[in-house]
Structure formats: structure tokens, C-alpha cells
KESEKE-905647 format. One record per atom (N, C-alpha, C, O): x, y, z; residue in one letter. Coordinates in steps of 0.001 Angstrom, whole numbers, padded with zeros to 6 digits, always signed. Layout:
# residues N
XYZA/...
# end
This chain:
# residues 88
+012154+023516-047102X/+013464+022952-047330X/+013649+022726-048830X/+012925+022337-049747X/+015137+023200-048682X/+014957+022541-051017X/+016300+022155-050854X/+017336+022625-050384X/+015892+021082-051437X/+017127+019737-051290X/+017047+019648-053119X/+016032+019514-053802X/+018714+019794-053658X/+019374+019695-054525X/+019605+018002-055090X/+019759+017981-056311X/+019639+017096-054665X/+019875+015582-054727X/+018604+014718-054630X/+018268+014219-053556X/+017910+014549-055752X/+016731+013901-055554X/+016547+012724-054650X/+015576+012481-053933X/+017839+011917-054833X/+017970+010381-054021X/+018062+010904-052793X/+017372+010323-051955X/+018648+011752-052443X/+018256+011856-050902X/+016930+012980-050647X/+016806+013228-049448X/+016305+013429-051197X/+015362+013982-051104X/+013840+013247-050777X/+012866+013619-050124X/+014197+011799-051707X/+013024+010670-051797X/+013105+010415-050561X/+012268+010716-049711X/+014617+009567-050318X/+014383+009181-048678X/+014313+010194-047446X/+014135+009722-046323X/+014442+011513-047614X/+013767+012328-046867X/+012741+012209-046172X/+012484+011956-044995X/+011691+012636-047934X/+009935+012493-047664X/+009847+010752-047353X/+008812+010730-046686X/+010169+009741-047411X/+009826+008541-047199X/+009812+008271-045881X/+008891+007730-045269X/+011165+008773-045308X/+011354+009147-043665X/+010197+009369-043199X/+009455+008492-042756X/+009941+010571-043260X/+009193+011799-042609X/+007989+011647-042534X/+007305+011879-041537X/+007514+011137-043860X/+005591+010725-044341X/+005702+009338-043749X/+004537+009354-043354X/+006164+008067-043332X/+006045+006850-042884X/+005247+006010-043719X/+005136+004815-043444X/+004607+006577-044839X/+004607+004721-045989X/+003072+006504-046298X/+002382+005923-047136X/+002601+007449-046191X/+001573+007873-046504X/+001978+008571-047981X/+002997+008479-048667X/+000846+009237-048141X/+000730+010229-049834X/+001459+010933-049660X/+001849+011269-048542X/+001887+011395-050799X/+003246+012744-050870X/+002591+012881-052491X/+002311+012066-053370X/+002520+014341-052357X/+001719+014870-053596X/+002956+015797-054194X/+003308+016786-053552X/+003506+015502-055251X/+005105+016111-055916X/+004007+017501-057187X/+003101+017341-058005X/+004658+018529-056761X/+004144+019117-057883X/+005176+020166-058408X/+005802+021051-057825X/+005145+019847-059436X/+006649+020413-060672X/+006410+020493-062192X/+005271+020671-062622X/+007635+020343-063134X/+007374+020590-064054X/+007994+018588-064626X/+008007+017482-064087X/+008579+019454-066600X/+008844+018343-066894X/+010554+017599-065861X/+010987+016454-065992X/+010829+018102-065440X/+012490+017599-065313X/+011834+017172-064007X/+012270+016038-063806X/+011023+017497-063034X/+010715+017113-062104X/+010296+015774-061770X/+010666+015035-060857X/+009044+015532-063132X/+008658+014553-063379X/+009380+013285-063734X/+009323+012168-063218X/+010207+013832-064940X/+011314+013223-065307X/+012173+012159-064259X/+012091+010933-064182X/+012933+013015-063571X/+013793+012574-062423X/+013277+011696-061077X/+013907+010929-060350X/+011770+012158-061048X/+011568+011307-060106X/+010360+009614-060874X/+009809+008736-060210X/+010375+009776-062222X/+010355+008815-062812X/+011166+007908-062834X/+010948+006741-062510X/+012454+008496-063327X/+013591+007518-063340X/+014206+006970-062064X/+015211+006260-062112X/+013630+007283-060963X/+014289+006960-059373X/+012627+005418-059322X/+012434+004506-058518X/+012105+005702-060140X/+010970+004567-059760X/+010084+005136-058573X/+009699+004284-057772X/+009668+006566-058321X/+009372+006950-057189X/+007892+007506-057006X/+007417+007915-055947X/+007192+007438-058363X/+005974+007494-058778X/+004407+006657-058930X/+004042+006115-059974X/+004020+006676-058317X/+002736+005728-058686X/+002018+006069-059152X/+001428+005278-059888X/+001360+007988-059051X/+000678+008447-060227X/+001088+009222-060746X/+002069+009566-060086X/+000989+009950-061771X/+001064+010613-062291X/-000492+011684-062705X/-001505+011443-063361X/-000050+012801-062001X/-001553+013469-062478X/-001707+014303-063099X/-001196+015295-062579X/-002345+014597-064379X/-002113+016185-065255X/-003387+017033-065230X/-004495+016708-065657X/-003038+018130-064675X/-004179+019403-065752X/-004304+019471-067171X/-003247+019054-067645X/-004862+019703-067802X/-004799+019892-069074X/-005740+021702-069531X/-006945+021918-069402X/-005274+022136-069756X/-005809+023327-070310X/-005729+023770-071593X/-004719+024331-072019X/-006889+023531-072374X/-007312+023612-073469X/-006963+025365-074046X/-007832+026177-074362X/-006027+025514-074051X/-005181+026808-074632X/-004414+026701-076228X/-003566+025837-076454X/-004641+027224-076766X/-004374+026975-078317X/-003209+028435-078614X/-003598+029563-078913X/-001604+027976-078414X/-000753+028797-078260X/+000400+028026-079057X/+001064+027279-078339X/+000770+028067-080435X/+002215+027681-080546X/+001850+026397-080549X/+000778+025808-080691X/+003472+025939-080279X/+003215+024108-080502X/+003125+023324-079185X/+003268+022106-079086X/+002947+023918-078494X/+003508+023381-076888X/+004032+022703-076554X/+004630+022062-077419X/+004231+022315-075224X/+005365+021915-074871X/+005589+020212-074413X/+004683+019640-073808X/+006669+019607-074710X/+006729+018060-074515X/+006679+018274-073051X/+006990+019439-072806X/+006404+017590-071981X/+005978+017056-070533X/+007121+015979-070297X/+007224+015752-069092X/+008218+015073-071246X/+009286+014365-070731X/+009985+014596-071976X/+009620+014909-073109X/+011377+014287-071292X/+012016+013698-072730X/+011416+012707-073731X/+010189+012671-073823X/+011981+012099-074302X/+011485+010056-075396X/+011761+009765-073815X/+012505+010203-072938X/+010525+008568-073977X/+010357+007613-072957X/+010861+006523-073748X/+010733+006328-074957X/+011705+005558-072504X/+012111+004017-073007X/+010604+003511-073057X/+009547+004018-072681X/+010973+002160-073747X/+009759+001461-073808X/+009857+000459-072657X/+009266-000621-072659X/+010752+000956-071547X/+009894-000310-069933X/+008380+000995-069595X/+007302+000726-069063X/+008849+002348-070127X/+007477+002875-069453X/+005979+002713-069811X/+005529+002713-070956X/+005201+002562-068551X/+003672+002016-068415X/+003175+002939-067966X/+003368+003156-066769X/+002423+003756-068666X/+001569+004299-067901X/-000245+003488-068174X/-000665+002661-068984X/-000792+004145-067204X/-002057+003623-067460X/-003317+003968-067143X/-003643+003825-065965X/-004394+004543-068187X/-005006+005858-067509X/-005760+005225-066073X/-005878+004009-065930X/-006135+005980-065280X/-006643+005714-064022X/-007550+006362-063763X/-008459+005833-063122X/-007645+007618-064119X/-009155+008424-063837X/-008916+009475-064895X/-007889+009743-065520X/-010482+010158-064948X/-010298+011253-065704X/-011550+012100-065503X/-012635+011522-065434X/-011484+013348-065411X/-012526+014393-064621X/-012805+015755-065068X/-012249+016643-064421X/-013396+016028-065839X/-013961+017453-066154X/-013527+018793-065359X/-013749+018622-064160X/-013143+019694-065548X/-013131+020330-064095X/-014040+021406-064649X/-014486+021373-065796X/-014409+022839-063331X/-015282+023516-063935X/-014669+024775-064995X/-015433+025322-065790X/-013502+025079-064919X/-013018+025643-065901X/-012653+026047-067557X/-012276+026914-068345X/-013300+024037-067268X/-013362+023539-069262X/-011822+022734-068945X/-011724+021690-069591X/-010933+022968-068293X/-009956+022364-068160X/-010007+020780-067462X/-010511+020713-066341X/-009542+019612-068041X/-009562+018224-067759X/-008434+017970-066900X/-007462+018686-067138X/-008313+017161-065988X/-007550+016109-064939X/-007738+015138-065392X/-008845+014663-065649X/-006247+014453-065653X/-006261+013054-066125X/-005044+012619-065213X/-004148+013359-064805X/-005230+010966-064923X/-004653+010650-063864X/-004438+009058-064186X/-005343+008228-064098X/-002663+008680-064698X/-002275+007665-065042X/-001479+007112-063943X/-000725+007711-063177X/-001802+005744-064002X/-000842+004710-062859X/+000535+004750-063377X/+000581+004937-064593X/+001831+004608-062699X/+002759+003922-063031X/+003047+003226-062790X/+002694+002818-061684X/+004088+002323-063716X/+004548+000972-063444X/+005182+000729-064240X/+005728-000373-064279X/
# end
């Protein structure tokens, strides 16, 4: 299903999953949008150590109510890192 309206998209999956995990995977606007709905608790990144250009910002400027806060962080076997911040 691909639902155009994030606000009703949240209460979709909120419906449907009954209070469980819902794993969102997208880009920056994705992130973005369902930041600003307050609909996030983690936030999780790959990181791939690729040396290309200047790369790329992951949000717009964040206000300063945003908290993130690292929560884990994990080697993977690729050389590539998982890092994994709370929100709030």
C-alpha cells in the first residue's frame, strides 16, 4: 500500500501493529516528516565509509527542541558502522 498523507499513514500502521515495532525505512524527507509528526523513537543509521564529493545532509537545520541521543553503536562486517539515536 503507498499512502500519500503521512498523518493518516501513522494512524494506519498504529491501527494495524497495536502498540508493536514498525521499522520505517527511507530517505532524508522521510525521516524528516515523520520527525516532525513526533512519530519516532529511534532513529537508526548505516554509515558507509565512502569518500565521494561532499555528501549529503540526512535533514534539513534542525530546531533546537531536537534531542537526539546516541543509543547504540555497532561495527558491521563490511567496515560499515550502525549507529542508533533515541528521540525525544
Amino acid at each position: 500500500m503507498v499512502e500519500s498523507e503521512p498523518t493518516r499513514l501513522l494512524r494506519q500502521i498504529r491501527e494495524a501493529n497495536r502498540g508493536g515495532d514498525v521499522h520505517l525505512v527511507g530517505g532524508p524527507r522521510t525521516i524528516e516528516t515523520f520527525r516532525q509528526l513526533r512519530a519516532l523513537d529511534f532513529l537508526g543509521l548505516i554509515v558507509v565509509p565512502v569518500v565521494v564529493g561532499e555528501g549529503m545532509q540526512l535533514t534539513p537545520a534542525l530546531g533546537l527542541d531536537t534531542r537526539l541521543t546516541l543509543d547504540a553503536e555497532r561495527s558491521l562486517p563490511t567496515e560499515a558502522v550502525e549507529i542508533v539515536y533515541a528521540c525525544k
